[in-house]
C-alpha positions as CSV (number, residue, x, y, z in Angstrom):
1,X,-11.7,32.2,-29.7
2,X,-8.7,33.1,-31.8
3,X,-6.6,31.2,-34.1
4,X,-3.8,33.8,-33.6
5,X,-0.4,33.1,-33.1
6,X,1.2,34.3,-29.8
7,X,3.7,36.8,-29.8
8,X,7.2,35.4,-29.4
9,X,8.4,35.3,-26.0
10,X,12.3,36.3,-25.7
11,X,12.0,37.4,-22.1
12,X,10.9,34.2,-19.9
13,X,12.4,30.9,-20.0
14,X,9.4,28.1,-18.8
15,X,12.2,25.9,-16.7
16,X,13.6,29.0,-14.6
17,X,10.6,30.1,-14.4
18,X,9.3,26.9,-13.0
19,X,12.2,26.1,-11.3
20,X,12.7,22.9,-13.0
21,X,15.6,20.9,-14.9
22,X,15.1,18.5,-17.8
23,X,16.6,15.3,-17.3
24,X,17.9,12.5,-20.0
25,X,15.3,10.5,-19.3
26,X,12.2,12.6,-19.6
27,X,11.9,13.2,-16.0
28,X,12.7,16.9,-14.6
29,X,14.5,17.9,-11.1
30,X,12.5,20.3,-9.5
31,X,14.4,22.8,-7.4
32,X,13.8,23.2,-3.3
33,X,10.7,25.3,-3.2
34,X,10.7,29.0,-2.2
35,X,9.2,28.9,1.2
36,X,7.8,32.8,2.5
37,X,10.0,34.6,5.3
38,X,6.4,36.3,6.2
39,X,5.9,35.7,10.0
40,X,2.8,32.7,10.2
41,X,-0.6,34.6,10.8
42,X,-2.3,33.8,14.3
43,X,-4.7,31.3,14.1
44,X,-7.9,32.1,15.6
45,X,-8.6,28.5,15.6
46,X,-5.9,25.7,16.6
47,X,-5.9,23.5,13.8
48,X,-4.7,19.9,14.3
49,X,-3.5,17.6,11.6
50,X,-2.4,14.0,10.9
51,X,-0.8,12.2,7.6
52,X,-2.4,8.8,6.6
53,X,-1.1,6.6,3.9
54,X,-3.6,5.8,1.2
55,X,-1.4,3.7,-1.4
56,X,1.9,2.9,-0.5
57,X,3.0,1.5,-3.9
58,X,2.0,4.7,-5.6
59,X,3.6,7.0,-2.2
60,X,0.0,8.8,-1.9
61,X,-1.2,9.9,1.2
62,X,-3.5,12.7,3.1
63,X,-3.4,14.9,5.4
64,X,-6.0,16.2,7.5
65,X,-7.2,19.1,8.9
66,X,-9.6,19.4,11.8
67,X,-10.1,22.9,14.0
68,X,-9.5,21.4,17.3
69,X,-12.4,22.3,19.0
70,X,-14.4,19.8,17.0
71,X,-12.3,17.1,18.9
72,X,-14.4,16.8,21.6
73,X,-15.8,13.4,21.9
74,X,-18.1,14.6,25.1
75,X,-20.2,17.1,22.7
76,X,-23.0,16.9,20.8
77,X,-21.6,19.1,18.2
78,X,-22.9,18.8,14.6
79,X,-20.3,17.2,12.3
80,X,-18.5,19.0,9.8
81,X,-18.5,19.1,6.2
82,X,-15.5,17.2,4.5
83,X,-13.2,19.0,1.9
84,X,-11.1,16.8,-0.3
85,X,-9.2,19.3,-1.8
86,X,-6.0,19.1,-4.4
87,X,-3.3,20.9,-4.7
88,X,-2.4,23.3,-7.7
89,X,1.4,22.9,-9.4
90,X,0.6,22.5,-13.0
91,X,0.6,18.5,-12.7
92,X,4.2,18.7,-12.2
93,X,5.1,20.9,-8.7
94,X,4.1,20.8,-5.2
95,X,2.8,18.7,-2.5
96,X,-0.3,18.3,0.2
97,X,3.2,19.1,2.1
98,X,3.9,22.1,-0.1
99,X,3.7,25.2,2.6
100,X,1.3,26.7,0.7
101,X,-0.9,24.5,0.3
102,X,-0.8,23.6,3.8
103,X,-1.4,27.1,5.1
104,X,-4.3,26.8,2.5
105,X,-6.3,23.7,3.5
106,X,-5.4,25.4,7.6
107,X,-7.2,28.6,6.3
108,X,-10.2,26.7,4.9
109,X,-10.4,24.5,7.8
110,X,-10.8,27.7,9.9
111,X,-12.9,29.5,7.8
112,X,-15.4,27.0,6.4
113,X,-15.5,25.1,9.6
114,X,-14.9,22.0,7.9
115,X,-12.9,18.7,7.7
116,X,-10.1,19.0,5.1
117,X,-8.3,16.3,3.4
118,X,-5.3,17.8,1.1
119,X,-4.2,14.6,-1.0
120,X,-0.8,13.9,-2.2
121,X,-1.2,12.4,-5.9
122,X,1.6,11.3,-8.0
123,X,3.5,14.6,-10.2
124,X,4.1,14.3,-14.3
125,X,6.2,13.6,-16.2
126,X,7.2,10.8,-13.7
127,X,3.4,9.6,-13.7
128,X,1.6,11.3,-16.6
129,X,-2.0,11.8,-16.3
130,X,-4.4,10.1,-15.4
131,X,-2.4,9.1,-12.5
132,X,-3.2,11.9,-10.9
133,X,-6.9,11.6,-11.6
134,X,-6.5,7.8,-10.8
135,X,-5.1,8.7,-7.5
136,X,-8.0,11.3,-6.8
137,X,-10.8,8.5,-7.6
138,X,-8.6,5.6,-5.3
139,X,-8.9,8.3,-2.3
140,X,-12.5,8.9,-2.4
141,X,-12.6,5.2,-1.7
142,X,-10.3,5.1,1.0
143,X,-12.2,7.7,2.4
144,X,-15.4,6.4,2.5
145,X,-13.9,3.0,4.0
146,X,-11.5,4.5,6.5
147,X,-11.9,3.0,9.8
148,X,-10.2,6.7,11.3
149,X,-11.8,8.1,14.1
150,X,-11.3,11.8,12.9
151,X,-13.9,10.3,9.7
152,X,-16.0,8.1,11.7
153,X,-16.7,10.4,14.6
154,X,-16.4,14.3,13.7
155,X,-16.6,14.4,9.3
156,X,-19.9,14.3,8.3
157,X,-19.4,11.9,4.9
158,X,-23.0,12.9,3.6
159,X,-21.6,16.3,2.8
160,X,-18.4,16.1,1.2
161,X,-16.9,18.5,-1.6
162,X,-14.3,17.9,-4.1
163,X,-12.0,20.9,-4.1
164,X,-9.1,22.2,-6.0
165,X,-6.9,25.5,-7.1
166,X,-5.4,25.5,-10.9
167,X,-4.4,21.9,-11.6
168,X,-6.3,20.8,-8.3
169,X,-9.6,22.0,-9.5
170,X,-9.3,20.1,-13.3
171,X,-8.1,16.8,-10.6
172,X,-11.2,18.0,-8.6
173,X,-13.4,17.8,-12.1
174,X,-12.1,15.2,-13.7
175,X,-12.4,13.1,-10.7
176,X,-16.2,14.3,-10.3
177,X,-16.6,13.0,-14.0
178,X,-15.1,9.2,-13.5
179,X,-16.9,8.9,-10.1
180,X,-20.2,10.1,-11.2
181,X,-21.5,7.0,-13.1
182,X,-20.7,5.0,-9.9
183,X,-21.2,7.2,-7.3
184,X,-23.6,4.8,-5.7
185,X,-20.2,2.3,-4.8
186,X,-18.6,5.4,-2.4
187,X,-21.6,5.2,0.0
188,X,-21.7,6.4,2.7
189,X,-19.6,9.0,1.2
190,X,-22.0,11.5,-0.7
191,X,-20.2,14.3,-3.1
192,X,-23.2,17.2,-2.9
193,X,-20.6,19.2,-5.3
194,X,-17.4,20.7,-7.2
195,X,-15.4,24.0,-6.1
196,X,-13.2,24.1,-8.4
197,X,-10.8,27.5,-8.2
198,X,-9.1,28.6,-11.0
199,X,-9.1,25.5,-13.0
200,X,-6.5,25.5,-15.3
201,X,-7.2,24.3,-18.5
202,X,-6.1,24.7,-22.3
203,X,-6.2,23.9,-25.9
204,X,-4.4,24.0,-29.3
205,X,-6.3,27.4,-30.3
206,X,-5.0,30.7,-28.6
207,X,-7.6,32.5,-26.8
208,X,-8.1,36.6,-26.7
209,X,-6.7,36.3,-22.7
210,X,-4.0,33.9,-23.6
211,X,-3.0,36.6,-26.3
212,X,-3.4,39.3,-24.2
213,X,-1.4,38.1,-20.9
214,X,1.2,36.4,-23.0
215,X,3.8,37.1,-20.4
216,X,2.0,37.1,-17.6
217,X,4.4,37.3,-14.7
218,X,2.6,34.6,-12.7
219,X,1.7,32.3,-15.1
220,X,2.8,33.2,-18.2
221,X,1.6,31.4,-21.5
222,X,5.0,29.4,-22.3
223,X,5.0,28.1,-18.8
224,X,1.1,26.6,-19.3
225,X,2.3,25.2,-22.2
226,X,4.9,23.5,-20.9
227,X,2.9,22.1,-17.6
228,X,0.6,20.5,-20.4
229,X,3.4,19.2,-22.7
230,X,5.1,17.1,-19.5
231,X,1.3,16.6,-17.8
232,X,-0.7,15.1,-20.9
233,X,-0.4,11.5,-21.9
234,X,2.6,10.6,-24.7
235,X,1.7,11.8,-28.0
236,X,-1.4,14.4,-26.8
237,X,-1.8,17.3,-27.9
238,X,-3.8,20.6,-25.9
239,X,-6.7,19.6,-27.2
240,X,-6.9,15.9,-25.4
241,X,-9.9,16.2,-23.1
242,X,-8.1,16.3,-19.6
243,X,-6.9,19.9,-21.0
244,X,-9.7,20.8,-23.1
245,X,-13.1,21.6,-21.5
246,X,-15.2,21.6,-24.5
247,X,-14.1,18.7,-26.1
248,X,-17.6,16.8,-24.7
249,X,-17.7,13.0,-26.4
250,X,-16.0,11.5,-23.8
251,X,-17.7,13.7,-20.6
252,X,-21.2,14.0,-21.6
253,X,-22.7,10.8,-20.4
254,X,-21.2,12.1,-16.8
255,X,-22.6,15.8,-17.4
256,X,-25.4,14.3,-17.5
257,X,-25.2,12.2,-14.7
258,X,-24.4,15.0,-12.2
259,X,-26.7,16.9,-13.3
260,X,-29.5,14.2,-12.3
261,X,-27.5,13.8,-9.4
262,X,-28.2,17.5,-8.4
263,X,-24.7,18.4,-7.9
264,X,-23.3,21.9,-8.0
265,X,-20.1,23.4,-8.9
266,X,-18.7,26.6,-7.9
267,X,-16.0,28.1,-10.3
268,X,-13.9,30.7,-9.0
269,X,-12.5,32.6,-11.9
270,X,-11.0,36.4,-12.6
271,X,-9.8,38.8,-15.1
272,X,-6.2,39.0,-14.5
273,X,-5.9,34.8,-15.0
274,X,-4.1,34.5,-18.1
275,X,-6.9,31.2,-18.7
276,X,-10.0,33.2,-17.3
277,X,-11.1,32.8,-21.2
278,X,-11.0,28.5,-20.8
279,X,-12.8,28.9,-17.5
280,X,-15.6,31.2,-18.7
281,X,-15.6,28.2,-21.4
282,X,-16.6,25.4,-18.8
283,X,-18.8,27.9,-17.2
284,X,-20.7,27.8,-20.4
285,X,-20.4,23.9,-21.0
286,X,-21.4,23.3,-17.7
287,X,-24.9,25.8,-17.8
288,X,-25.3,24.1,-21.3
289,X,-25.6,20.7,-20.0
290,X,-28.0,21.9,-17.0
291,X,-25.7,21.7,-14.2
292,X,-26.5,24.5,-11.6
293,X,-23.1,26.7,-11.5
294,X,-22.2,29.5,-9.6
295,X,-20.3,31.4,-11.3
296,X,-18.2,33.7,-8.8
297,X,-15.8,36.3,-11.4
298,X,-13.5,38.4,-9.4
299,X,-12.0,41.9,-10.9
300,X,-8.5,41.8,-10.1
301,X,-7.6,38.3,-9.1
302,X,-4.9,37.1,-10.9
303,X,-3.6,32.6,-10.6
304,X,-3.2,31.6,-7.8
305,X,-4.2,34.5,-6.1
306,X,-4.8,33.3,-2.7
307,X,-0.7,32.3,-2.7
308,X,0.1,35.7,-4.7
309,X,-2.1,38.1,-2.2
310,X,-4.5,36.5,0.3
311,X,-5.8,39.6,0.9
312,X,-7.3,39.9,-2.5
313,X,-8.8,36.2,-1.3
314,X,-10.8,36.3,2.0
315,X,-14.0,37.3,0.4
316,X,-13.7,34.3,-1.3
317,X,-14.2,32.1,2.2
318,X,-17.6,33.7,2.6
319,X,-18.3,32.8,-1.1
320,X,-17.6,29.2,-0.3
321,X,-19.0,29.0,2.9
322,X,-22.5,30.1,1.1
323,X,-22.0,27.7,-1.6
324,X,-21.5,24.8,0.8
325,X,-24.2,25.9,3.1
326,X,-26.9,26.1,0.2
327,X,-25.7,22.9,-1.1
328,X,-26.1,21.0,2.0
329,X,-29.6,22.5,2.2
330,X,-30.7,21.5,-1.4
């Protein structure tokens, strides 16, 4: 890892680039989000969905996604795996109503023939973490207590994944971490792993791809930073463990505890991510601590690929779909 300091940056301003507007009071405006003109794919699967309320103090909800054909309460069909999946935005953008992410969770629906639950967690610098994480854990809860049908009849809670892209996946970690010591209390809900997508992570010390991809034009280095500086807690710095992955004092009791639990995680990770070097980081960690990992690096894919080129990212449904199936197995 290098100590070097980055270049300086003359050409990208972090708040155009991530449409945002500092306010007085520490908060920011977020301009109206740039929704595609691309004509909607068809669906070889209808998807239905519903939103359900989870805290209505804190405004979080879910929405889920079921391919219709599993509605059908004369059938003996199997029931399907359940996907609690978050969102990506850098702590600070985006919603389970985001179309992206919508189209998302339908595309994973479809393809990993699976129950997905896309939550909507509080944004920073409103509620700086660990609301979000908070609001991760108080979901698990609700679902393993929900009285819905679409849970009770058709999800099968024995089998259920924590999921996330960029931001989402460190939610989806951190989440696995503060439930692991307890996991016992979310019966009948049973977490058989992580698939964690891009995590997006960071520290104080400059890494060779954070040098190298400086201005990346996706996510370029001034705009991590400035995610992290709103996301983390008053006073943090980068190297506060919801951004750093190796800082261990505070994890290592739960590394341990999911690796007795026999949980895997699946990190999707590639070469043109300006923080590939942080996520090769927790690979490590993770292998360190005996946690199985699969370790899927991709040639190519750049953050957030499955927004930037979905073409670059169907392979990765088979990859998942594997991942799951082997997990449910072990």
């Amino acid at each position: 890892m290098s100590t070097q300091t980055p270049p300086e940056n003359l050409t990208i301003d972090s708040y155009k680039h991530l449409r945002i507007i500092p306010l007085p009071d520490g908060t920011i405006h977020r301009l109206p989000e740039i929704i595609s003109s691309s004509p909607i794919p068809h669906r070889p699967v209808p998807i239905l969905t519903k939103d359900i309320t989870i805290n209505q103090s804190n405004k979080t909800w879910a929405r889920i996604f079921v391919p219709q054909q599993s509605l059908d309460y004369t059938s003996s069909h199997p029931k399907l795996p359940l996907i609690v999946w978050f969102h990506g935005g850098g702590f600070i953008l985006c919603s389970a109503a985001s179309t992206i992410w919508h189209d998302s969770c339908v595309n994973l629906a479809i393809e990993l023939a699976a129950i997905v639950v896309s939550i909507e967690y509080r944004l920073a610098p409103e509620h700086r973490l660990p609301a979000a994480y908070e609001d991760a854990v108080e979901a698990l809860y609700w679902i393993k207590s929900s009285p819905d049908e679409w849970f009770r009849v058709f999800a099968d809670l024995s089998n259920c994944f924590l999921m996330g892209n960029s931001a989402g996946a460190n939610i989806a970690y951190r989440a696995g971490l503060r439930v692991a010591e307890t996991v016992e209390d979310l019966d009948p809900l049973k977490i058989k792993g992580l698939i964690l997508s891009q995590p997006f992570f960071g520290g104080s010390k400059r890494t060779e791809s954070e040098l190298r991809m400086v201005n990346d034009p996706i996510l370029p280095l001034c705009s991590s930073d400035l995610m992290w500086d709103l996301a983390l807690p008053i006073g943090a710095d980068r190297d506060h463990e919801y951004c750093n992955p190796t800082v261990l004092e505070g994890d290592s009791k739960a590394l341990i505890k999911i690796r007795e639990l026999g949980w895997r995680i699946f990190v999707h990770w590639g070469d043109g991510d300006l923080l590939m070097d942080r996520q090769g980081e927790l690979v490590k960690i993770l292998r360190e601590k005996g946690i199985i990992v699969e370790s899927h690096f991709v040639e190519g894919h750049c953050h957030g690929v499955e927004v930037v080129d979905p073409s670059k990212y169907k392979a990765m449904y088979v990859a998942y779909k594997s991942f799951i199936s082997s997990s449910v197995l072990a």
